[in-house]
N, C-alpha and C positions, 0 to 999 in steps of 0.2 A: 401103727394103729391096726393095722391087718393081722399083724402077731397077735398083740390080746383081745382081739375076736377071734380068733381063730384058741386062745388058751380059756375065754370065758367067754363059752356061747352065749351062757346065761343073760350075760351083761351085755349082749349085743347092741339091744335099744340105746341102752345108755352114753355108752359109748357112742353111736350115729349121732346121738343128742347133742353126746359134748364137743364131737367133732361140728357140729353148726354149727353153735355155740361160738366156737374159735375162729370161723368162718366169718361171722356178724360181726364179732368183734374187730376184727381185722380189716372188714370194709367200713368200718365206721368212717363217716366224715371227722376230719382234725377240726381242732377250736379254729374259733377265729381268731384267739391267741398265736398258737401255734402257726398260723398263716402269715401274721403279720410278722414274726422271727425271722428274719434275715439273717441268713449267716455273713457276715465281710469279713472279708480276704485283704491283707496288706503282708507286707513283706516290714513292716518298722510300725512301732507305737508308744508312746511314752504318757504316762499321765507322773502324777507328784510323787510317785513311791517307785514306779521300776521305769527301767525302758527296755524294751522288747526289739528283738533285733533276730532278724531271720535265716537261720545257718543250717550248713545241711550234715546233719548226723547220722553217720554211717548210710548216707546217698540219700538219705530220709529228709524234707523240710522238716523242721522245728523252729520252735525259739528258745533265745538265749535270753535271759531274764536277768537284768541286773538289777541289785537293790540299791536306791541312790544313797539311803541310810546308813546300811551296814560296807555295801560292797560286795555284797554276796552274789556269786554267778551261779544259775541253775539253767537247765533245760527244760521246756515246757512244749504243751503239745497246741495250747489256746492262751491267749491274753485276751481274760476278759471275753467279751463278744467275739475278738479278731482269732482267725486262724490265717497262717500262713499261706503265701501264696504258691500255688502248684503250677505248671504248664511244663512243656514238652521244650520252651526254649531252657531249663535248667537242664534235660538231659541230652538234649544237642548242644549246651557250653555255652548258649549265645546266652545268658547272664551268668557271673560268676559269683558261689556267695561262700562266704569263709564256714570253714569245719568245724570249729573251736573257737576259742578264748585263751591265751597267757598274758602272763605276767610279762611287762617289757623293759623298766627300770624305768628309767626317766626321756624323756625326749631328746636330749644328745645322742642318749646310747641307742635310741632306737632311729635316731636318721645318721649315726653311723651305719647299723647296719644294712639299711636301706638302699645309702651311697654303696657303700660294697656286692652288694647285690647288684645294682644296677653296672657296676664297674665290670661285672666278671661276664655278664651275656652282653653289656652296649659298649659299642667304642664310641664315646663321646668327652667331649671338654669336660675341664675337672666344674668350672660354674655352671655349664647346663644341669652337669649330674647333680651338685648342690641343690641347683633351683628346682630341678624334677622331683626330691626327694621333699623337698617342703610342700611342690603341690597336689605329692601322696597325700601329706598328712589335712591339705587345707581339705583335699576330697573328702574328708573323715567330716566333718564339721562345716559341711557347705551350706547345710541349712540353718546355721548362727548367722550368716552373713546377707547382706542386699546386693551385692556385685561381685562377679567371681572372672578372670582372666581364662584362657585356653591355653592349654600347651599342644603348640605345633611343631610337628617336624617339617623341613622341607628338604630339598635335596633332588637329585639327578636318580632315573631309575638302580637300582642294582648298591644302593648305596647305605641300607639298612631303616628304612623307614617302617618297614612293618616291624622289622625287629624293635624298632622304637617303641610302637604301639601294643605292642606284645607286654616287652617290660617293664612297660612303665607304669602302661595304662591298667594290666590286669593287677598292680598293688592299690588301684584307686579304690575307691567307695562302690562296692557293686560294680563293675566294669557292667557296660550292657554293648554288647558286640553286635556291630548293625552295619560294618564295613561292607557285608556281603548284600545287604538290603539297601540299597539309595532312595529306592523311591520313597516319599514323605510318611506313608500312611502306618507300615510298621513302626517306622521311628517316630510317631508321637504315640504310637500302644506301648513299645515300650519302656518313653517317658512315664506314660502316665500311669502303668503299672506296676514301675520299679522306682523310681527317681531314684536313678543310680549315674555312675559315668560313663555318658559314650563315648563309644570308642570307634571313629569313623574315621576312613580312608577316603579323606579330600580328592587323593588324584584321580578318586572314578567318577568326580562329580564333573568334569570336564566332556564338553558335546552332548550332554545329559539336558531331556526334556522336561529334567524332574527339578536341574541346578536351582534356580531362583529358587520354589516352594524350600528345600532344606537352606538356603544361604537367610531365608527368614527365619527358621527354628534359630540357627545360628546368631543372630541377631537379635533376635530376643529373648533369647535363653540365659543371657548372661547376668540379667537382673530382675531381681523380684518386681513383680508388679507390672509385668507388661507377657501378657498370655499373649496367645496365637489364637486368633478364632477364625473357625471355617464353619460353614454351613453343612451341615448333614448333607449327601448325595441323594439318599432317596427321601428327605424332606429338608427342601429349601428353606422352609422356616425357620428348624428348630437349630441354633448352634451349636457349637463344640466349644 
C-alpha cells in the first residue's frame, strides 16, 4: 500500500479510503449463521453412501473415503461437516492410525498373514497366535457387535509381555496407547476421542490408588449399553 502511494501521489486520498474500507470490512461482525457452524472433529463417520475413516497421509490427518456402491477408495480432506481429528497424542504415537488402504485377498489369506507376522517378533503357542489374529480382525468391526472379550497376556516379569502388546495390539483397530497413563481421566479422553483399542499394561495397576476407578472402565467396557458416569470436578451437578 506504501508503494502505490508513494507511485500515485495523486491517488493518495483514495487509496487511505480504500485501505478503511478493507479495515470495516474485516472487523465486521459474522452472521449469526456463521456463529452457530460448528466445526466437528471425529476420527470415523459413515452415512448410506461412503464410510470415512481417518489415516494419516504423508504425517498429515486425512480421510479415506470409501464408496459402499462402487468400492471406490479416495482421500479427503472433510466428510461432510466432520474433519478429522488433530492432537499431539498422534505425533507422540500414543494413538496409531493406518497410512493407506490395499487390497488383501480374502480373509484366510489375510490371517495367514497376520499369524506370520505375529510368529516372526512373539514367541507364542501356535493357538494363542490363531486366536490373536482373529481378535485383530474382530477389532476391525467392534462396533457391529454388543459384547466383545479382552485379550490378556500374563506371565512372570522379563517374559515378553509388552512385546505381546506391542504386536498384537498395534495390528488392532486404532491401538490407543495409555500404558504409560494409569490414572482414569486420560483414559476416558482417549475413549471418548478415538474409540479405538486400548492398549494397557495391567501390571502397573497393582498398589495403584487409581486400580478400582480403571478395573470399572474395564468392566463396563465390554458391552454396549452400560457407560461409566462420573460427576464433573468443578460441577457436581452436571455428568459425564
Amino acid at each position: 500500500i506504501e508503494q502505490l502511494k508513494g507511485e500515485f501521489p495523486e491517488y493518495e486520498d483514495v487509496i487511505d479510503k480504500e485501505v478503511e474500507d478493507i479495515r470495516v470490512t474485516i472487523k465486521k461482525p459474522k452472521s449469526k449463521q456463521a456463529k452457530d457452524d460448528k466445526v466437528l472433529f471425529t476420527s470415523f463417520f459413515t452415512d448410506n453412501l461412503y464410510l470415512y475413516e481417518e489415516i494419516l497421509s504423508d504425517g498429515e490427518p486425512c480421510f479415506l473415503a470409501y464408496d459402499v456402491k462402487t468400492g471406490k477408495v479416495e482421500e479427503t480432506e472433510k466428510a461432510e461437516e466432520f474433519l478429522p481429528v488433530t492432537g499431539e497424542e498422534i505425533e507422540l504415537g500414543a494413538i496409531i492410525l493406518p497410512t493407506s488402504v490395499s487390497e488383501y485377498g480374502d480373509t484366510k489369506t489375510l490371517l495367514t498373514e497376520i499369524e506370520n507376522h505375529i510368529a516372526k517378533y512373539l514367541d507364542v503357542s501356535f493357538g494363542f497366535r490363531k486366536f490373536a489374529a482373529y481378535y485383530i480382525l474382530l477389532s476391525w468391526v467392534y462396533d457391529r457387535l454388543n459384547t466383545l472379550p479382552y485379550l490378556r497376556g500374563l506371565g512372570d516379569t522379563g517374559c515378553g509381555k509388552s512385546r505381546f502388546l506391542d504386536v498384537v495390539g498395534r495390528l488392532c483397530y486404532k491401538p490407543t496407547i495409555v500404558s504409560g497413563c494409569i490414572i482414569p481421566a486420560p483414559i476416558y479422553r482417549m475413549i471418548r476421542r478415538w474409540n479405538g483399542s486400548i492398549i494397557l499394561d495391567e501390571a502397573d495397576l497393582k498398589n495403584s490408588d487409581e486400580y478400582h476407578e480403571v478395573i470399572t472402565i474395564l468392566n463396563c467396557g465390554f458391552e454396549r449399553g452400560r457407560p461409566v458416569i462420573r460427576a464433573t470436578r468443578d460441577n457436581p451437578d452436571k455428568l459425564q
